[in-house]
Structures are given as structure tokens and as C-alpha cells.
N, C-alpha and C positions, 0 to 999 in steps of 0.2 A: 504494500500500500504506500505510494507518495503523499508525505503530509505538505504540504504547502505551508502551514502555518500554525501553532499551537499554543492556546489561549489556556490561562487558569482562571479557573473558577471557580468561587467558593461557594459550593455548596447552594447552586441559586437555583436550583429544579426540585425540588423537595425541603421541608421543616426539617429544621437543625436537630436532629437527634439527642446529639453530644452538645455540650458545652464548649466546645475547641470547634473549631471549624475545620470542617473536610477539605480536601484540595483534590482536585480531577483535572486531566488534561482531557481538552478537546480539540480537535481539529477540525479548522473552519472555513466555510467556502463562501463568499458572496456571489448572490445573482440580481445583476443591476438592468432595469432597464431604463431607456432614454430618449425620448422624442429627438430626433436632430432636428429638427424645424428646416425644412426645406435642403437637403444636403443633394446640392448637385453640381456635375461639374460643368463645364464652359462649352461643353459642344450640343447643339443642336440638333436633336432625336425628331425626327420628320412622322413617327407613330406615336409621338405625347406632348401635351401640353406644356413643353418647358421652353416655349419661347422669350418669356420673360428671363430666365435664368442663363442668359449667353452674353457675349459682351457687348453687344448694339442691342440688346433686349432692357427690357422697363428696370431692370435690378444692376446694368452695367456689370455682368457677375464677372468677372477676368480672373483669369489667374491669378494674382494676386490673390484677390479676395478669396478667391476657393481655397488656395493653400494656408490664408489664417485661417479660415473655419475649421479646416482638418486639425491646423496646433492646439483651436480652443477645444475641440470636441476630444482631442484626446489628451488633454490636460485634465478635463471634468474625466474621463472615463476611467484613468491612470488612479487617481482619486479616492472613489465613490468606495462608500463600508471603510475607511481608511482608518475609523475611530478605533474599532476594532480588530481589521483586520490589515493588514500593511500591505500586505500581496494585491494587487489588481483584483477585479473580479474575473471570479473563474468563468462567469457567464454573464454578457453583456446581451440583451437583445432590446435592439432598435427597429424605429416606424422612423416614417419621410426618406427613404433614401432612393436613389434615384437607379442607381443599377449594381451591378456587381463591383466594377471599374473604383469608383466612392471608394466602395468597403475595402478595397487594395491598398488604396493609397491611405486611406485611415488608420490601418495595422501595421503600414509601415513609417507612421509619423513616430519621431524618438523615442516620444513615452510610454509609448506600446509594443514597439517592433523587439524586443526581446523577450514578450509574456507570448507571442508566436502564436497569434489567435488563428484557428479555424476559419473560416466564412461559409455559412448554408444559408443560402440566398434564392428569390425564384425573383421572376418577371409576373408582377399580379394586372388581373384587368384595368386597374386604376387608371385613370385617362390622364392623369398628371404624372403618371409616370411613376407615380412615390409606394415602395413596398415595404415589406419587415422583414427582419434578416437579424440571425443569432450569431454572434463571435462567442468565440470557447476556447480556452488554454488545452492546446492539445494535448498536455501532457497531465493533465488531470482529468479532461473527461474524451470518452473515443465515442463518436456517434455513430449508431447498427441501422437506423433508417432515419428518414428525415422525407415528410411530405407536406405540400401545399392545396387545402382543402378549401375550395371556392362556395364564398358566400354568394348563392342566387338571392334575391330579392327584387320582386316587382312593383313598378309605380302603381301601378292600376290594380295589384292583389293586395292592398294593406285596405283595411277600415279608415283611415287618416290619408289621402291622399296630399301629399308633399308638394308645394306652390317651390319648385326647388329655385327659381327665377325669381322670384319675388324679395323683399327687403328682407331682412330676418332679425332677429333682437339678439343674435350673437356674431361678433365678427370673426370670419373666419375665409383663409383665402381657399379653404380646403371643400370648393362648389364639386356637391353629387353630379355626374356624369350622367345622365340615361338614355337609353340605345332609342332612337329615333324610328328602329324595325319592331323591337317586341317589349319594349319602355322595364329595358331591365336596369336596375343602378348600381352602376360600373362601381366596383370597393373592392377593397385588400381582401386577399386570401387569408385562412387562418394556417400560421405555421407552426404542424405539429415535427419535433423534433424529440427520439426515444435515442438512448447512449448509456454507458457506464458511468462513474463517477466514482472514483477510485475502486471499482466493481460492485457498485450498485446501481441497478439498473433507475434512469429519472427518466421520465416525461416532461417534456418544454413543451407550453404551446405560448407562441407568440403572435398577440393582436393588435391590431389599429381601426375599431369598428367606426361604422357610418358616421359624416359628422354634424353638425346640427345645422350645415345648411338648411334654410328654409326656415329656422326656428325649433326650436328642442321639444318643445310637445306635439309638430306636426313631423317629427323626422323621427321619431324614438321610435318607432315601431319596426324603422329599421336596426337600429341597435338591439333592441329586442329581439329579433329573430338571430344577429349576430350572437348577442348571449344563447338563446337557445342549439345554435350550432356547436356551442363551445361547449354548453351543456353534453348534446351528442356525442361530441368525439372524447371527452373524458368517460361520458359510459361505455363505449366502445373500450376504453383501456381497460377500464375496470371487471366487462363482462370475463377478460384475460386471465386478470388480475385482481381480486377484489382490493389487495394490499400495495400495488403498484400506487408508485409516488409520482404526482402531479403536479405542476407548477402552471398557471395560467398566469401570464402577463400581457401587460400593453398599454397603451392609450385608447381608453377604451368611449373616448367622447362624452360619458358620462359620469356622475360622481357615484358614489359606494351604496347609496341610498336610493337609486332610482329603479325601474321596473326593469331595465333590463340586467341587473347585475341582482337585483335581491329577487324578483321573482324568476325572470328566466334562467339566470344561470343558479338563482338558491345559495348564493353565496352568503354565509352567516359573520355576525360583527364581534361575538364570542366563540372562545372555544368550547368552552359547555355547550353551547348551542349547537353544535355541532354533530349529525350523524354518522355512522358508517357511511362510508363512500360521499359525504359532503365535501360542501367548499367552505375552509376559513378566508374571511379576510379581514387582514389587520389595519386595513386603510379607511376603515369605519370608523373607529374610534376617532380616529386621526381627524378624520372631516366633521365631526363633533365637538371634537377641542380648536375646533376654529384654525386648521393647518390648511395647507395648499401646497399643488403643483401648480398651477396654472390660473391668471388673474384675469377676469372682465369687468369692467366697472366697478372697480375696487370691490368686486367679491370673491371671495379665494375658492376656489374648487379641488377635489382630489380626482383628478380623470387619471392621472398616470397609478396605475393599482398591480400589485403581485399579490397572487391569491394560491395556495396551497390545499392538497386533499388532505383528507382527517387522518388518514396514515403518516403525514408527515408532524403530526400533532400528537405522536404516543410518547410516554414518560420514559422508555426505554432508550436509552441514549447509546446504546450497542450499535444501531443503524442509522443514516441520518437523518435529520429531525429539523424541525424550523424552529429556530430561537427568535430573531425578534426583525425590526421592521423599521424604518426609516427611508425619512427624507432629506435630499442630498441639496442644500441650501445655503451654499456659504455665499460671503461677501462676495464674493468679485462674478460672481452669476446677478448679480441682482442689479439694477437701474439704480444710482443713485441720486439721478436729481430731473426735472421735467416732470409734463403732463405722467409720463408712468412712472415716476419714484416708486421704488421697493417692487416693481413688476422683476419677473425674469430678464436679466438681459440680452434681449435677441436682435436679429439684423436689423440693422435701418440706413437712407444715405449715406450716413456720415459714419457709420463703425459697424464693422462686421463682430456681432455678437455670439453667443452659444444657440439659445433656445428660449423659445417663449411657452417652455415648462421645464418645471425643475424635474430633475429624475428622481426616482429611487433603488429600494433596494432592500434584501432581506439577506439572513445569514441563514446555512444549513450548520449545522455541527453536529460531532459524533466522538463519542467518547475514546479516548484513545488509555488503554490496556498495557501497565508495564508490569 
């Protein structure tokens, strides 16, 4: 078994028995995910909408400018769990990126190019071109298959039909696509991702569901069906596996509390709450206590969410387990002065930024036996 990393801890998974405090070594993994907000590079794809994103396009994007986004995105990613754990995360999975090419030259910016990330990446129907895509420390986890599983969704078969051209009450440059032949709306696939992890076997699935073009209670319905599909391919693991461990990430356009992540996907905001074959999530609390990834009119929302099966929530620390959960918010991400003080710092004219959401992240850890 390769430790990456080994944390003490006293005795914080169980009531103090003794008097003296216990000491146990664990070994610990982060899995961070991270919107890159728009990550593309300077040439002109004549099958997607990224005309803006070229150097005579509305954003001016040159080289230059692409090549600090890469420094800043992997200066944040180099980072992220750092409280805890010192080592990179073991597993990074991102939304907005625009092809494979990105994620090349991103793994070989400084502060990454010796943690020797993997890339499993597909080309999703997105009309902007922007997909999701997992990097992984090859040497801590080996991935056995990796599939991209297409959300259909139709304009015309939802109870709410979506005015997707119309004004909307959230701004978002991220406009639903729909096919003009059979009014389907063009969105990211869900990418399921199954591997070892120093020989336990994980499931990834990485999302960026529909976004509230058109307005959040006439477009939710497509997010909802997105939860329900994410719902599916977890049962499918599970029908396997009752004990197979789950990890569901992403930006998922909505906060922890709305109908498609508490009803269609059933995701719980305790772990008592929680059944056999459930989803915890810990990013419930979080949006309760008044936390944020992501700012609109000075209201803070948690869309960027990691959610874990109830298998990875047992007391037995023999195998790995989900210890805890945060958001990755430091200074130099944040807007410090203007109309968006204290927002995420992301691109605009005059400064190429990170992202107009903070990422996160959660730890596994596993007790480690001398």
C-alpha cells in the first residue's frame, strides 16, 4: 500500500474510553472538485460556441491570458485540503473545460507537473463546448473503466416549459442549447469513473447539471431529472455492490436544499439520516450556516457539492471512510474591492482571474496498522 500522507489523530471517531488519549495513524486522500469558469484555449472550434474565447473574439483570450489562467488554476488546485493534508489532491474533478488539449497543458503547469495527474476526459453534447473531466495521481489511484453517460432531456416533455431566450433572474453566461429538430437541451454528460485507490475499489461520478438559464424554478426540472440520473447510475453500482463506495461531485446549479438534490437524488444533511445504500451530504449544513461557493446579488449559495454513499460513512476505519468536508476560500480567490467585493475572483477586462466559484473538497482516510 503507498501512503501518501499520515495524519495523527487523537482519538476523534469515538468517546474517550481512557483518561490518556489514544493516538492512531491514518492515511489520507483529498478529493477536490472545481469549476474552472470558462477554461479555454485560443483557437477557434468551428463545432462550438467558443467564439468569444479566441483573440479577435468579445474576451480578447491570447495566449497570454490562457497561460495565467493555467498558473492560477493550478496554484488553487496545488493547494486545496492543504490544512490537512500537504500532498495535492489525489483527485481533482472539474466542469467548464473546453477539450482534452486544457487539461494537458494544466498538469503540466509547475505546480502540478510532478503529482503526474491522469486525464479521463470525453467531448459532451454541450454547445459551448465546456465538459467535466477527473485528474488522479496515478500513483495512488489506477482507473478499470471510466464512462460518459448522456443526460437526454426534453423542452417540450417537462410540466414547466423553459422560456430559455427570455430575461432570467440569474446571470449566467452558461445559455441551455436546444436542438431546433427534436427540442432536446444540449448538457454535460455524467462522468462515471470506477478504479482502485490504494486497492480499494471507488466510484467517481463527476457532474455539471443544467443551468438556471431561463430562471431556477422554470429550468429545475431539468436539474431534477439530472439528479434522478445520478440517482440511477449509483443504483446500478450498488445493485453490484451493495457496499461499493460512491463519491458524486460537481457543480451541480443548485444549492443542497433544492428538489433536485434532496428529492431526486435523496441526498441526506445528517449522517443518522442516512440509509443503507443513501447519499450523505455535508454541504447542507454548510449552506445553513450561511457558507458559499458561488455569489449572486450578494447571496451566497453552495452549488459546488461532494456527496458520498453511506458505506463510506461506517465507524470502521480498516477501509476508507469520509472524515470531513470543506471549502477552499482563501484570500487571494476573493474580489477585494468594487461592485463585487468579497465575490470569487474571476475573469474580467482588466485581470484574468480563477473562478466565479470557490471549490471544494472532502478527505477519505483509513487507518493505518503498525
Amino acid at each position: 500500500m503507498r501512503i501518501t500522507h499520515l495524519i495523527l489523530v487523537l482519538f476523534l471517531f469515538s468517546p474517550l474510553i481512557k483518561s490518556s488519549a489514544q493516538q492512531k495513524n491514518y492515511v489520507i486522500h483529498t478529493v477536490a472538485f472545481y469549476n474552472f469558469e470558462n477554461l479555454f484555449d485560443t483557437i477557434n472550434d468551428i463545432k462550438t460556441n467558443d467564439d468569444e474565447w479566441t483573440p479577435t473574439g468579445a474576451q480578447r483570450w491570447t495566449s497570454r491570458k490562457y497561460y495565467h489562467k493555467l498558473e492560477n488554476l493550478a496554484r488553487v488546485l496545488s493547494e486545496i485540503g492543504s490544512a490537512e493534508n500537504p500532498d495535492a489532491p489525489t483527485f481533482i474533478a472539474g466542469s467548464e473545460i473546453e477539450n482534452r488539449g486544457v487539461l494537458e497543458d494544466l498538469v503540466k503547469q509547475p505546480k502540478l507537473i510532478n503529482k503526474n495527474y491522469g486525464i479521463i476526459h470525453f467531448d459532451s453534447p454541450d454547445k459551448r463546448g465546456i465538459d467535466v473531466a477527473l485528474l488522479y495521481q496515478k500513483k495512488q489511484f489506477q482507473p478499470t473503466s471510466y464512462l460518459n453517460i448522456p443526460l437526454y432531456v426534453y423542452k417540450n416533455n417537462l410540466k414547466n416549459t423553459v422560456a430559455l431566450k427570455t430575461e432570467s433572474d440569474e446571470k449566467t453566461d452558461d445559455i441551455l442549447q436546444v436542438s431546433t429538430q427534436n427540442n432536446r437541451v444540449y448538457t454535460r454528460d455524467q462522468l462515471l469513473v470506477t478504479g482502485f485507490l490504494d486497492g480499494e475499489e471507488i466510484n467517481i461520478i463527476v457532474n455539471h447539471w443544467p443551468s438556471r438559464s431561463g430562471g431556477e424554478k422554470k429550468s429545475s426540472p431539468f436539474r431534477e431529472a439530472a439528479g434522478i440520473l445520478n440517482r440511477k447510475i449509483i443504483d446500478s453500482i450498488q445493485r453490484i455492490n451493495p457496499n461499493a463506495k460512491v463519491i458524486t461531485l460537481g457543480d451541480l446549479n443548485d444549492g443542497p436544499y433544492n428538489k433536485s438534490v434532496k428529492v431526486a437524488l435523496g441526498a441526506k444533511a445528517k449522517k443518522t439520516e442516512v440509509p443503507p445504500l443513501g447519499i450523505y451530504n455535508p454541504f447542507e449544513e454548510m449552506a445553513k450556516n450561511g457558507m458559499g461557493t458561488i455569489a449572486n446579488r450578494d447571496a451566497w449559495d453552495i452549488f459546488d457539492q461532494i456527496m458520498v454513499s453511506q458505506s463510506l460513512l461506517k465507524q470502521d476505519y480498516s477501509s476508507f471512510r469520509y472524515w470531513k468536508a470543506g471549502i477552499y476560500n482563501k484570500s487571494f480567490l476573493i474580489q477585494t474591492s468594487g461592485q463585487y467585493k468579497g465575490y470569487p475572483l474571476r475573469h474580467s477586462a482588466t485581470e484574468v482571474g480563477f473562478s466565479d466559484h470557490f471549490p471544494v473538497y472532502i478527505y477519505l482516510i483509513k487507518e493505518v496498522r503498525r
